[in-house]
C-alpha positions in Angstrom: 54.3 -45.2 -13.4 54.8 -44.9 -9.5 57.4 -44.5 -7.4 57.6 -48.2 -7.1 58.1 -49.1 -10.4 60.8 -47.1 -11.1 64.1 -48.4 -11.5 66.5 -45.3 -9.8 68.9 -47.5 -7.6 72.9 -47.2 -6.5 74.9 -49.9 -6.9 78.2 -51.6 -6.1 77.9 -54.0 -8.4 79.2 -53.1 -12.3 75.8 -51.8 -14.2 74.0 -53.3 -16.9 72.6 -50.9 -19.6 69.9 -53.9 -20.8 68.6 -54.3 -17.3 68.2 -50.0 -17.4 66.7 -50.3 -20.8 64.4 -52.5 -20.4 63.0 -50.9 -17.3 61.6 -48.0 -20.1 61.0 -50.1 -23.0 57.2 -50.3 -24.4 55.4 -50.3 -27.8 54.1 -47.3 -27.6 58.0 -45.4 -27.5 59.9 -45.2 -30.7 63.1 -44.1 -29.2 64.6 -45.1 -26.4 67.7 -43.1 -25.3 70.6 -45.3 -23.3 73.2 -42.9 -22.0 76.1 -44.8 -20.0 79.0 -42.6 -18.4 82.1 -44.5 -18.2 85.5 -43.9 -16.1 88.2 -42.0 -19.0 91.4 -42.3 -18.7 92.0 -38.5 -18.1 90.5 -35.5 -16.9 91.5 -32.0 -16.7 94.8 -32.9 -18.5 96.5 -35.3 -15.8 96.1 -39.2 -16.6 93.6 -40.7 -14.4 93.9 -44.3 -13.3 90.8 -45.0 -11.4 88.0 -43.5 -9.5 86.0 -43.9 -6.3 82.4 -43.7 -5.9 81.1 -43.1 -2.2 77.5 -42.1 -1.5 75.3 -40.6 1.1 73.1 -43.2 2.9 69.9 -41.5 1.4 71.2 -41.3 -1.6 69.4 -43.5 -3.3 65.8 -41.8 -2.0 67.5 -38.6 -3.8 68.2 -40.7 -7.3 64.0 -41.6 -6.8 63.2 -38.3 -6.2 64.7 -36.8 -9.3 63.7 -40.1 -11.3 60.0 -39.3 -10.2 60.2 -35.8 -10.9 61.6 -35.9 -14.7 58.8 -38.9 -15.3 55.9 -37.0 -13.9 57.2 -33.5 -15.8 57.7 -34.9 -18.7 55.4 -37.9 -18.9 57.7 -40.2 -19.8 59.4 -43.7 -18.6 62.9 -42.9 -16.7 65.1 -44.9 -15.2 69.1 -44.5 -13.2 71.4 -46.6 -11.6 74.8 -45.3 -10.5 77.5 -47.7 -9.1 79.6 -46.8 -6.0 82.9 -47.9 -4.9 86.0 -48.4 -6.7 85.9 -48.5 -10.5 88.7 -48.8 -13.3 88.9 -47.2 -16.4 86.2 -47.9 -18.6 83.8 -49.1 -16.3 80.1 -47.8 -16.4 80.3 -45.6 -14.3 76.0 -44.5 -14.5 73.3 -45.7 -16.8 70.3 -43.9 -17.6 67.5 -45.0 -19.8 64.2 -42.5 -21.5 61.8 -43.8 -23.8 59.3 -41.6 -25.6 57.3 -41.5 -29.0 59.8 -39.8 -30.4 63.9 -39.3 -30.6 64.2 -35.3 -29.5 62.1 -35.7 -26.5 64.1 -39.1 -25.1 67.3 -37.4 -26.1 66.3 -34.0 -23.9 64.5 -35.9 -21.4 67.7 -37.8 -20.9 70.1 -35.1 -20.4 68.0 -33.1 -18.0 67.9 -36.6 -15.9 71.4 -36.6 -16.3 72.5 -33.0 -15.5 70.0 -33.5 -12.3 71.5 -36.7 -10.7 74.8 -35.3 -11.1 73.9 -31.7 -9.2 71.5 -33.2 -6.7 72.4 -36.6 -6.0 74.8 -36.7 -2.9 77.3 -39.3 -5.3 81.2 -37.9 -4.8 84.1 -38.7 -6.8 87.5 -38.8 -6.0 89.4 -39.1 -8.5 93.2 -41.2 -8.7 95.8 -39.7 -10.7 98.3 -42.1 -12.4 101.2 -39.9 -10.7 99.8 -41.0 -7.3 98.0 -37.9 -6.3 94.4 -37.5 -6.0 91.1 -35.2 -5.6 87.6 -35.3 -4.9 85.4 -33.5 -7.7 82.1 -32.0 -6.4 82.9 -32.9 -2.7 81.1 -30.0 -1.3 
C-alpha cells in the first residue's frame, strides 16, 4: 500500500465508518477493527453540549504521515478520517479502520493509530459547556 492509497483525510463533512472500513477490507484479513470516537455529553464532570474541531492547514499531511508509518511498521492496511468544525453530541467525531489476519493485532494496531493521531496530529478541541463556558483541550 502507498501513500496514495491510503485513506488518512480531515473532513467537515459527518464521517462514514463503511467508507473507512472498506478502505482496509481484503480476503486475506480476518478482523477488521472499526473504532469511531463520538462527541459525549460530558467530560471532566461538567455537561458538555457540543464541540469544535479546528485544524492546522497541514494537518491532513500529518494524519498521512502517521497513517503511513503504523501501515509500514506493522504491515498492515490503515486508514483515518477526522471531521473538523462544529459537531453535536453524538456525532463521529474520528473513524479509524485496521485489518489484519487476526483480531489482537487489528485491535493493537488500532489503538496505537489512535493514540498517535491524537498526540501528533495538529486537530484541537474546544470544548462547549452546557453552562455557557468553554475550553480548548490539548491547545498547546
Amino acid at each position: 500500500m502507498t501513500d496514495a492509497d491510503l485513506l488518512a483525510r480531515i473532513s467537515d463533512l459527518p464521517l462514514n465508518p463503511d467508507e473507512v472500513e472498506k478502505a482496509v477490507t481484503g480476503p486475506e484479513h480476518g478482523a477488521v477493527v472499526v473504532f469511531t470516537g463520538k462527541v459525549r455529553d460530558h467530560d471532566g464532570g461538567q455537561a458538555v453540549s457540543a464541540l469544535e474541531y479546528s485544524a492546522h492547514p497541514e494537518a491532513e499531511k500529518f494524519l498521512l504521515k502517521v497513517c503511513a508509518e503504523v501501515a509500514a511498521s506493522s504491515g498492515l492496511p490503515v486508514a483515518a478520517v477526522h471531521r473538523v468544525g462544529p459537531l453535536t453530541i453524538g456525532d463521529l467525531a474520528i473513524t479509524v479502520a485496521v485489518a489484519a489476519p487476526h483480531r489482537a493485532e487489528a485491535f493493537a494496531t488500532c489503538s496505537l493509530l489512535v493514540d498517535r493521531i491524537k498526540h501528533e496530529v495538529p486537530i484541537w478541541k474546544r470544548q462547549l459547556f452546557a453552562d455557557g463556558l468553554s475550553e480548548w483541550v490539548n491547545a498547546c
